[in-house]
TIPAKOL-337242 format. One record per residue (C-alpha): x, y, z; residue number from 1. Coordinates in pm, whole numbers, plus 50000, padded with zeros to 5 digits. Layout:
! residues N
@X X | Y Y | Z Z | resi NUM
...
This chain:
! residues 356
@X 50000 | Y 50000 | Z 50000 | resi 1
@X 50124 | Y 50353 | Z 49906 | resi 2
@X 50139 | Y 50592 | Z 50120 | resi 3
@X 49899 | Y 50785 | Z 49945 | resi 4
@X 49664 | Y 50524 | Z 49929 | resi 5
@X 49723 | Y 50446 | Z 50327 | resi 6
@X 49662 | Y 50828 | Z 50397 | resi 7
@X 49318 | Y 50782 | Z 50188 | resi 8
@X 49193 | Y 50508 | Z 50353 | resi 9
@X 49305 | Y 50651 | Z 50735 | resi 10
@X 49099 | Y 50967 | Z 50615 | resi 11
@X 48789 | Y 50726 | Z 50517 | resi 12
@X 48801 | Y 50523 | Z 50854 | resi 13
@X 48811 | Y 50842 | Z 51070 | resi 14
@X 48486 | Y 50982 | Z 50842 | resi 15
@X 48308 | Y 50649 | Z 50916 | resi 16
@X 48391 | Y 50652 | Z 51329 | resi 17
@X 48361 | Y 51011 | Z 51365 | resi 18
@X 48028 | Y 51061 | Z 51156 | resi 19
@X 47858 | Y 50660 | Z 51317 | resi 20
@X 47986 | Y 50828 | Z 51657 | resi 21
@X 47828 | Y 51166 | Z 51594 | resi 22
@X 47503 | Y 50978 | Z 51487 | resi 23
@X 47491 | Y 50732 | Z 51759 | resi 24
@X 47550 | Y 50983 | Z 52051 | resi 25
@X 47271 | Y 51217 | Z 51901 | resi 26
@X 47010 | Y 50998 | Z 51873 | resi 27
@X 46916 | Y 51051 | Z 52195 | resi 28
@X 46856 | Y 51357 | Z 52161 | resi 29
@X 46635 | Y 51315 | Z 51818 | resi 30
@X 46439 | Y 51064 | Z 52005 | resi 31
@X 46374 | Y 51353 | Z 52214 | resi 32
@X 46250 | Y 51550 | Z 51960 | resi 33
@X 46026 | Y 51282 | Z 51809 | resi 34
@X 45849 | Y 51249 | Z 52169 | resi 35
@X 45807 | Y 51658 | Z 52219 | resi 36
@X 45594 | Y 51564 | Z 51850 | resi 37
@X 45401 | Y 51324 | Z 52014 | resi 38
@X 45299 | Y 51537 | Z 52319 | resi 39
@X 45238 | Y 51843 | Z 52121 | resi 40
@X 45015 | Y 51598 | Z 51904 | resi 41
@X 44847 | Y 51422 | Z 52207 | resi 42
@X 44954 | Y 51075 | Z 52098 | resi 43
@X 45173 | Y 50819 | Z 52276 | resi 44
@X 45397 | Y 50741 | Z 51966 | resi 45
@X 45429 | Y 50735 | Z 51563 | resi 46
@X 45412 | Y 51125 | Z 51512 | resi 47
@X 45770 | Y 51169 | Z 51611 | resi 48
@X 45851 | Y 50949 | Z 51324 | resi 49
@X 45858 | Y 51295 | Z 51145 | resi 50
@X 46231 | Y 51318 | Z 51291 | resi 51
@X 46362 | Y 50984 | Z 51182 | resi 52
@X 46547 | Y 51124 | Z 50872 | resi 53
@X 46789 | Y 51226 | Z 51143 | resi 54
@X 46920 | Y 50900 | Z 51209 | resi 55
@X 46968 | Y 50819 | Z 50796 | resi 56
@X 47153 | Y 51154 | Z 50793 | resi 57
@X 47456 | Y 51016 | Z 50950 | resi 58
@X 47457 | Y 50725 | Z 50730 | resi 59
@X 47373 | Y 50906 | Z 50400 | resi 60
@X 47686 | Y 51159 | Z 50462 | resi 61
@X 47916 | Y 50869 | Z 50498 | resi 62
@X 47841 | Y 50650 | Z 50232 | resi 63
@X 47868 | Y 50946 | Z 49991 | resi 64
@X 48250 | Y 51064 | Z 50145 | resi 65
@X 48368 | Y 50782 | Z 50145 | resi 66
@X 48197 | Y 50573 | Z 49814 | resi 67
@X 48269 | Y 50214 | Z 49885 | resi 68
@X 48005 | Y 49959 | Z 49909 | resi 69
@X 47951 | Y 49843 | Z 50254 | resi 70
@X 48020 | Y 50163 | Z 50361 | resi 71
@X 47650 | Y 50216 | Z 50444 | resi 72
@X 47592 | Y 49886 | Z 50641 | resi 73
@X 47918 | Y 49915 | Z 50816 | resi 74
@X 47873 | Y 50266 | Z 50917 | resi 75
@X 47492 | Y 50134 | Z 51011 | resi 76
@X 47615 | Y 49878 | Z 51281 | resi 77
@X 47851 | Y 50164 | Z 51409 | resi 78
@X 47616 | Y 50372 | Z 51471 | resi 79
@X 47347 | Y 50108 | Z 51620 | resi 80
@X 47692 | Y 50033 | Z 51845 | resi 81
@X 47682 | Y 50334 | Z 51928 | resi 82
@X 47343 | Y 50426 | Z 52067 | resi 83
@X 47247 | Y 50101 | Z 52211 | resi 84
@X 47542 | Y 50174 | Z 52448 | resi 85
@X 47441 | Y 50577 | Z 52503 | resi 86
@X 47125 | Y 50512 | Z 52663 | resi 87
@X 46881 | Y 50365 | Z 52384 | resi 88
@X 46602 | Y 50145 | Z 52544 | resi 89
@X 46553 | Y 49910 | Z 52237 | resi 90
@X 46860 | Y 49748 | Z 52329 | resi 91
@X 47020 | Y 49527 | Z 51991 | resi 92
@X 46727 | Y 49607 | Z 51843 | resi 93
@X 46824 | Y 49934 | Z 51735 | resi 94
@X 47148 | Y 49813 | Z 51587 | resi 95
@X 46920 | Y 49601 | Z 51365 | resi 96
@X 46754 | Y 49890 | Z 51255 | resi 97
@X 47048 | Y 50111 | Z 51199 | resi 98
@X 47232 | Y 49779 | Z 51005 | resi 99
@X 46913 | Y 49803 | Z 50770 | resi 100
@X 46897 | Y 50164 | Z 50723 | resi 101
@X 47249 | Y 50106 | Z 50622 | resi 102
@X 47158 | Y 49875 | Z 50351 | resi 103
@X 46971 | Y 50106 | Z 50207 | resi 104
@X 47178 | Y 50341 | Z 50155 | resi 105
@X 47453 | Y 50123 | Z 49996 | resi 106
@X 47187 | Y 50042 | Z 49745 | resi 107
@X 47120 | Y 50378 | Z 49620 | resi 108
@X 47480 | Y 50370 | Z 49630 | resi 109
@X 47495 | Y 50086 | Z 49383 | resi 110
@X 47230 | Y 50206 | Z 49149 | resi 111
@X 47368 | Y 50552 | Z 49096 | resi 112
@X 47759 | Y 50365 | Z 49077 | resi 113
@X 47877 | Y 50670 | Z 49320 | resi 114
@X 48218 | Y 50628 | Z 49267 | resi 115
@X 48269 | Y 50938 | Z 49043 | resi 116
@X 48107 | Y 51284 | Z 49089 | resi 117
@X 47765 | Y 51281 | Z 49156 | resi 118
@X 47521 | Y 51408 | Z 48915 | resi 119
@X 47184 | Y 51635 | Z 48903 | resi 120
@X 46976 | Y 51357 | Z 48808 | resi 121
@X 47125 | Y 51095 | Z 49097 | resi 122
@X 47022 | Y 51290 | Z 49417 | resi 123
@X 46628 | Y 51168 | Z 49378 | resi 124
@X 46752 | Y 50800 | Z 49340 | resi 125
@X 46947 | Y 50914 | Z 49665 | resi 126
@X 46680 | Y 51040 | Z 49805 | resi 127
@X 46419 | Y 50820 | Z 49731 | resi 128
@X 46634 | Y 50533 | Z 49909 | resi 129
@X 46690 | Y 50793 | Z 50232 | resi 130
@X 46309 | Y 50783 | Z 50249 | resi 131
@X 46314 | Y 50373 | Z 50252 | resi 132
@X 46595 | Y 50364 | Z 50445 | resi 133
@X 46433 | Y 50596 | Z 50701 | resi 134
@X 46097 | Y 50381 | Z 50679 | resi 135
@X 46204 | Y 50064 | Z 50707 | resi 136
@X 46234 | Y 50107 | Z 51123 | resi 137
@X 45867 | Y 50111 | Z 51138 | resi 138
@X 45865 | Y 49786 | Z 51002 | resi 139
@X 46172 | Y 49660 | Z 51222 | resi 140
@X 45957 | Y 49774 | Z 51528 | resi 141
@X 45646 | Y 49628 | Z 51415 | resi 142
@X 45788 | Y 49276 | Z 51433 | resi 143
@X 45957 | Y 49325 | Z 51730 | resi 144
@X 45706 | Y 49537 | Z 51982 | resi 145
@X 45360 | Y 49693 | Z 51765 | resi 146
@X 45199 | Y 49323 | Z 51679 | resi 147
@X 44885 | Y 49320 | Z 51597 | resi 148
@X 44891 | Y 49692 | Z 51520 | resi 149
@X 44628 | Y 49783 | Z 51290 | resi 150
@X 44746 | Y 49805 | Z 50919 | resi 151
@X 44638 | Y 50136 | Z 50770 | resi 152
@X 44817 | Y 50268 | Z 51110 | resi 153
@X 45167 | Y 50123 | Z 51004 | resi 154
@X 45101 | Y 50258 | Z 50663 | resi 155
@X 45018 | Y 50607 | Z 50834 | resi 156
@X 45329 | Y 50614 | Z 51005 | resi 157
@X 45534 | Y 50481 | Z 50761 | resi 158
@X 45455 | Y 50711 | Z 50473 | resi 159
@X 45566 | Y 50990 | Z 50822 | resi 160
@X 45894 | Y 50832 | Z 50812 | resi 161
@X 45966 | Y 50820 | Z 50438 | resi 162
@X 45899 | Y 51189 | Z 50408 | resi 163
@X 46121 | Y 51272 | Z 50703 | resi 164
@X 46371 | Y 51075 | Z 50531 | resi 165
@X 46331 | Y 51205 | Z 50207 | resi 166
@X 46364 | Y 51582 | Z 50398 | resi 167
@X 46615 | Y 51528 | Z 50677 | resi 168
@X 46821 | Y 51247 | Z 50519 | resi 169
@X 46804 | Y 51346 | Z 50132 | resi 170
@X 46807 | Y 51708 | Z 50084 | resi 171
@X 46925 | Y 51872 | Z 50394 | resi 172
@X 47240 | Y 51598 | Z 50385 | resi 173
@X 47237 | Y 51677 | Z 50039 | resi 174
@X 47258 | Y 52036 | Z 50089 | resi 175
@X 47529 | Y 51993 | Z 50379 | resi 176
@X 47704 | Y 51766 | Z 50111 | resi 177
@X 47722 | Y 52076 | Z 49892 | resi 178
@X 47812 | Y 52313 | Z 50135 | resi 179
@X 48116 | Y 52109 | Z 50209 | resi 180
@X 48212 | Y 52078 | Z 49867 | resi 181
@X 48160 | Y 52431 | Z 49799 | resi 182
@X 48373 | Y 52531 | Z 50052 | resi 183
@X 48638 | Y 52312 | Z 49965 | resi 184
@X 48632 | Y 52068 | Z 50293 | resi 185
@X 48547 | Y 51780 | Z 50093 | resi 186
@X 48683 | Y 51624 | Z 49710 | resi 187
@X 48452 | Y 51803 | Z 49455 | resi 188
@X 48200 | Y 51564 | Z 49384 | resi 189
@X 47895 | Y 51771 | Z 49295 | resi 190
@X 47808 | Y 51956 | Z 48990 | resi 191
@X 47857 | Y 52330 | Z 49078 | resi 192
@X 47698 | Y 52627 | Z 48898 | resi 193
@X 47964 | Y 52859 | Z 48997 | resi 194
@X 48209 | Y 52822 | Z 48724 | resi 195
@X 47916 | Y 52960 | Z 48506 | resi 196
@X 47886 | Y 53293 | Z 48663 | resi 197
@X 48112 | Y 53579 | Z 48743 | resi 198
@X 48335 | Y 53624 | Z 49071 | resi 199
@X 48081 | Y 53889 | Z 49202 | resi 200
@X 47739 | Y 53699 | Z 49139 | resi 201
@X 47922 | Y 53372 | Z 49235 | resi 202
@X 47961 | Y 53477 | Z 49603 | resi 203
@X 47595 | Y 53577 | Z 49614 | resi 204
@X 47489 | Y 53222 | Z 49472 | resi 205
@X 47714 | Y 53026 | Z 49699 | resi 206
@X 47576 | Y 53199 | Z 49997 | resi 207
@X 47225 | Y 53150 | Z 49874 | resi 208
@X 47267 | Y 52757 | Z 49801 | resi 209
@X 47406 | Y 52741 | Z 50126 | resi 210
@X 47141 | Y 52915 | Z 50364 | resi 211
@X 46916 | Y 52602 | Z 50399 | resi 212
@X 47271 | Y 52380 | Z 50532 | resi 213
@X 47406 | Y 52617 | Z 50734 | resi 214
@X 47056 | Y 52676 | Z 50891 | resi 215
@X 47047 | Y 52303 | Z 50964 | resi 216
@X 47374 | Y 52256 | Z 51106 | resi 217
@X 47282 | Y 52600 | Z 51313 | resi 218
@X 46957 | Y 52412 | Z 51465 | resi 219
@X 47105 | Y 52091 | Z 51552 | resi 220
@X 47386 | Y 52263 | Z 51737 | resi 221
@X 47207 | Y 52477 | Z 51912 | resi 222
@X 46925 | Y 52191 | Z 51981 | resi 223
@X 47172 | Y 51993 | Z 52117 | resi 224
@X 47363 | Y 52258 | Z 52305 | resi 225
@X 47011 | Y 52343 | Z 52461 | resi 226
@X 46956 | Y 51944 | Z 52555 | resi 227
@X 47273 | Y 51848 | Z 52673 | resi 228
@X 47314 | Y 52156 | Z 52886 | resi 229
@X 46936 | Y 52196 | Z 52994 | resi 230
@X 46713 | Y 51942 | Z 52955 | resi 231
@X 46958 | Y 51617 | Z 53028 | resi 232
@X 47223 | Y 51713 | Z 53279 | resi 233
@X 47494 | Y 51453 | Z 53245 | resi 234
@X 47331 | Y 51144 | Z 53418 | resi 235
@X 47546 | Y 50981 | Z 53721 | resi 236
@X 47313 | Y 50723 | Z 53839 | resi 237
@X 47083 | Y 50572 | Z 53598 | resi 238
@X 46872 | Y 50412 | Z 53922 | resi 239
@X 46843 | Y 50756 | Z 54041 | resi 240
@X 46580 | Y 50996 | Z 53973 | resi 241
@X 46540 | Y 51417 | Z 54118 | resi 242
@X 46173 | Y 51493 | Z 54350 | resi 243
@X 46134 | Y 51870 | Z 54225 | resi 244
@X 45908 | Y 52090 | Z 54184 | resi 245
@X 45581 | Y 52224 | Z 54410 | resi 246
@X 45779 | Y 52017 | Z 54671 | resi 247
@X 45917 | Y 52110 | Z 55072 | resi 248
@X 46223 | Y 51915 | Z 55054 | resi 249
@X 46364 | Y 51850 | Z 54670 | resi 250
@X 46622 | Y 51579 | Z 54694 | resi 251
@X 46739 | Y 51280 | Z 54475 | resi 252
@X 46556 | Y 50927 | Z 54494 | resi 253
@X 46805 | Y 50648 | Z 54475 | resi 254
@X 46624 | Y 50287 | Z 54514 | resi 255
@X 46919 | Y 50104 | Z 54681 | resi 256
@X 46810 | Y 50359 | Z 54943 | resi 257
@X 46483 | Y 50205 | Z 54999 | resi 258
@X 46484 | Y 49838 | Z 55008 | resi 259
@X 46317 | Y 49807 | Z 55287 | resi 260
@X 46019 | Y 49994 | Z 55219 | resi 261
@X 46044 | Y 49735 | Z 54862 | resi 262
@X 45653 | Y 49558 | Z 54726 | resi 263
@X 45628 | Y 49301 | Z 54484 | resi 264
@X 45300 | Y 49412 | Z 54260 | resi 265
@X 45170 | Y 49204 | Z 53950 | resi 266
@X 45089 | Y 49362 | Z 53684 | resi 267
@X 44997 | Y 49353 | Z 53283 | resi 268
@X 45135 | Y 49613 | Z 53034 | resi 269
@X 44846 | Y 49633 | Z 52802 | resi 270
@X 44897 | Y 49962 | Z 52584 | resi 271
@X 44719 | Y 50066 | Z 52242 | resi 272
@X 44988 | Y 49897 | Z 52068 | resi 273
@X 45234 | Y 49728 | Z 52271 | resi 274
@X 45176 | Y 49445 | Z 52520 | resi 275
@X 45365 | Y 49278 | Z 52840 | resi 276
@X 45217 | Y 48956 | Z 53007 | resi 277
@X 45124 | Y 48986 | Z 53355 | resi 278
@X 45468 | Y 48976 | Z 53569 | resi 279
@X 45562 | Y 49015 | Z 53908 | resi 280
@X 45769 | Y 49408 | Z 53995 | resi 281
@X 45948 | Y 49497 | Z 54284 | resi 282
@X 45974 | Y 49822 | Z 54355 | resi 283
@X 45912 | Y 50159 | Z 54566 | resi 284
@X 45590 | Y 50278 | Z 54558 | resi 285
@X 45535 | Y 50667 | Z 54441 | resi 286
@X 45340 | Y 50783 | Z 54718 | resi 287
@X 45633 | Y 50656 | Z 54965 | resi 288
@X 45907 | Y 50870 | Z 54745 | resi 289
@X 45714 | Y 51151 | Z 54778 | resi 290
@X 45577 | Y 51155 | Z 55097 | resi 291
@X 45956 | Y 51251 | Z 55185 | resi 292
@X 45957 | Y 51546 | Z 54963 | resi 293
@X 45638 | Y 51652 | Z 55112 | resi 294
@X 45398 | Y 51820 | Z 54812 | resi 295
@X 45269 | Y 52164 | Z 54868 | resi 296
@X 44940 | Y 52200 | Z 54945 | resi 297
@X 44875 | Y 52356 | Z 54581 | resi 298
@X 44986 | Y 52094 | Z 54423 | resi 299
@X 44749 | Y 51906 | Z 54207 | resi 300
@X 44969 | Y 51650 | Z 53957 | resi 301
@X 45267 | Y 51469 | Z 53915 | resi 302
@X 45458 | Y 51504 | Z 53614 | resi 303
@X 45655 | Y 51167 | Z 53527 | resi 304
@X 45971 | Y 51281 | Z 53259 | resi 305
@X 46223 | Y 51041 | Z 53112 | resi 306
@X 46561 | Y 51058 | Z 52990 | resi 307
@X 46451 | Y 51103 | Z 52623 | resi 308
@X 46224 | Y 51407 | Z 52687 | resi 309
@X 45917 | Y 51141 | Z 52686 | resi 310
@X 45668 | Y 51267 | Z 52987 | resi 311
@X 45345 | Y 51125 | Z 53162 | resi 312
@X 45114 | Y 51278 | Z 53400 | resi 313
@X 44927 | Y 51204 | Z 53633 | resi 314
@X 44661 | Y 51334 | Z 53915 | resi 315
@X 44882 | Y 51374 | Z 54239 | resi 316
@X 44571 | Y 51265 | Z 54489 | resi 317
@X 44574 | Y 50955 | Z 54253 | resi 318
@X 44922 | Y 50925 | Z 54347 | resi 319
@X 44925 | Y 50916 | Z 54692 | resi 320
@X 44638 | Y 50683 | Z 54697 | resi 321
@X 44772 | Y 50438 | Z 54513 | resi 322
@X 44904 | Y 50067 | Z 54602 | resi 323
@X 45015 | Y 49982 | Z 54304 | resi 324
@X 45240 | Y 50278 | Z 54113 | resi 325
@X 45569 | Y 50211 | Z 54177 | resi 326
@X 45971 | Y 50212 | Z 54008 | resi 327
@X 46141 | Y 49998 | Z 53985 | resi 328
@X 46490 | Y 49840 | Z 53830 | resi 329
@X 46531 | Y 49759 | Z 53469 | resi 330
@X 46873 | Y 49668 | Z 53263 | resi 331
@X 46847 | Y 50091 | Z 53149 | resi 332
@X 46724 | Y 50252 | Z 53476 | resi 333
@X 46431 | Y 50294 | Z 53669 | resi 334
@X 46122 | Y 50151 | Z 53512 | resi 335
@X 45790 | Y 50313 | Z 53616 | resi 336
@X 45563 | Y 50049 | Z 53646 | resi 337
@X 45169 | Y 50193 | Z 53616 | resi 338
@X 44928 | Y 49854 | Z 53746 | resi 339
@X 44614 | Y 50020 | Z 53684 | resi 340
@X 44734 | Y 50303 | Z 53373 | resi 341
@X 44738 | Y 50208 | Z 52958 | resi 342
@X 45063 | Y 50123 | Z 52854 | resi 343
@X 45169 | Y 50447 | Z 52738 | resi 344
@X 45246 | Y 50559 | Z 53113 | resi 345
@X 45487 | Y 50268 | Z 53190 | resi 346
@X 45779 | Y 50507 | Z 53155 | resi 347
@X 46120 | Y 50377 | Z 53130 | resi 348
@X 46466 | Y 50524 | Z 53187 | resi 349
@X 46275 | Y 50788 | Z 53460 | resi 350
@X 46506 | Y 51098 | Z 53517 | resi 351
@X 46240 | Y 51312 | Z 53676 | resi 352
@X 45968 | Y 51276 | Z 53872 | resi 353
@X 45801 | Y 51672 | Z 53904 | resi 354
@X 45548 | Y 51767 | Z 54151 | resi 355
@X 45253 | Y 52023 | Z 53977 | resi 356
């Protein structure tokens, strides 16, 4: 191997661990978005499938820097590495689904034969198989959690996920694509207008082509920024959760704190969609870890918030009444495990619980 040819493929490998890292480590933080969709929408899941583009992103601007096939796949299981080990809650099953996404995208990568410059007519191929790519998780999920789910409700959210993957993962990583080429970070690959104009309109075009990239890098840096630093303060214990809010004494719940005051409940997810077979849960019961924090007499709810930005609530007097509400330990944190509540308020990973 030259050394030319060793620097080349150093330069790929780094692309393909720094951009699987960068998507694994933010998916958390999409998730996040995809759940504030659902609760501005009123529904416990499938609306934030508008953000799911933002996983295929990663794996889109990849396979087009460095144009080998595999690429896609391999950077796929990276990334699935990744953010099964940052905190996902679907555990190998979202490396599956980032390994098919993956696929995908080496396919359009095979169809359009990449390995030259890319051409006008190429990016809807691309982009067509960033919508598939970005659809086919609903499908993963279905066999694995949503059976029995009614059809035209797949096909719903589907059709959600193949449009966010046609926007998020086609033409805003197309349009980041261009603004790296454009600026000369990247090998130019793309078919450029500016050699057609003069010097003086040619800075006016390149700024123009480039508004819609630099917006989107601008939103997910300042999303994140916002997340990271705000809404998901860097997590020390995972079986830990903070008692705030229209409370006398805030303090942090830890359950290895508590096993005395430990019941064993049984108890039957049974959700719109999703369903657990009745199962025996040992736990601490709500009303116990917030008895100690003492509610304020104005206090009317409880507001139940996970590490993903996904949030439940319920009536507080409910709460306090009731034998069978407790957390408990899973293999990702505590689980909160609702006896008598639809399956949509059995909240895992539980960060916060928030006194209203």
């Amino acid at each position: 191997m030259s050394e030319s040819s060793g620097f080349t493929f150093t330069r790929e490998v780094v692309i393909i661990a720094v951009l699987s890292a960068l998507g694994g480590s933010l998916s958390t933080f999409i998730g996040y978005l995809g759940n504030l969709v659902n609760i501005t929408l009123g529904v416990p899941f499938g609306a934030g499938q508008f953000m799911a583009g933002l996983h295929v992103f990663w794996i889109v601007l990849m396979r087009v820097l460095v144009p080998k096939n595999g690429v896609g796949t391999m950077g796929g299981l990276l990334k699935g590495t990744v953010e099964m080990f940052t905190g996902s809650t679907h555990g190998i099953v979202v490396v599956i689904v980032s390994v098919v996404q993956g696929v995908f995208v080496d396919i359009a990568g095979l169809i359009t034969r990449n390995n030259q410059n890319i051409t006008e007519n190429s990016r809807v191929i691309w982009w067509f198989f960033a919508g598939i790519s970005s659809a086919s998780n609903v499908i993963i999920f279905q066999l694995f959690y949503f059976a029995g789910v009614p059809d035209i409700y797949i096909v719903i959210i589907s059709l959600l996920a193949f449009c966010s993957g046609v926007i998020f993962a086609g033409f805003f990583a197309w349009e980041t694509l261009e603004f790296l080429n454009d600026a000369g970070l990247i090998l130019r690959r793309f078919p450029s207008i500016r050699t057609e104009l003069q010097e003086r309109s040619n800075k006016s075009v390149l700024y123009r082509r480039n508004v819609p990239a630099v917006a989107f890098i601008l939103l997910m840096v300042i999303g994140v920024t916002y997340y990271v630093g705000f809404v998901r303060p860097l997590i020390v214990d995972p079986y830990s959760c903070d008692i705030v809010g229209l409370v006398e004494s805030p303090y942090t719940f830890n359950i290895a704190s508590y096993s005395e005051t430990t019941v064993t409940i049984e108890a039957e997810l049974i959700g719109a969609y999703t369903h657990l077979p009745a199962a025996n849960y040992t736990g601490v019961l709500l009303n116990i870890i917030l008895q100690q924090a003492s509610p304020l007499p104005e206090a009317t709810g409880l507001r139940v918030i996970a590490r993903d930005g996904y949030q439940v609530e319920f009536n507080l007097n409910n709460v306090m009444n009731d034998g069978r509400l407790l957390l408990t330990n899973n293999h990702d944190g505590l689980w909160l495990i609702a006896a008598e509540y639809d399956g949509s308020f059995w909240v895992r990973q539980v960060f916060t619980l928030q006194v209203i």
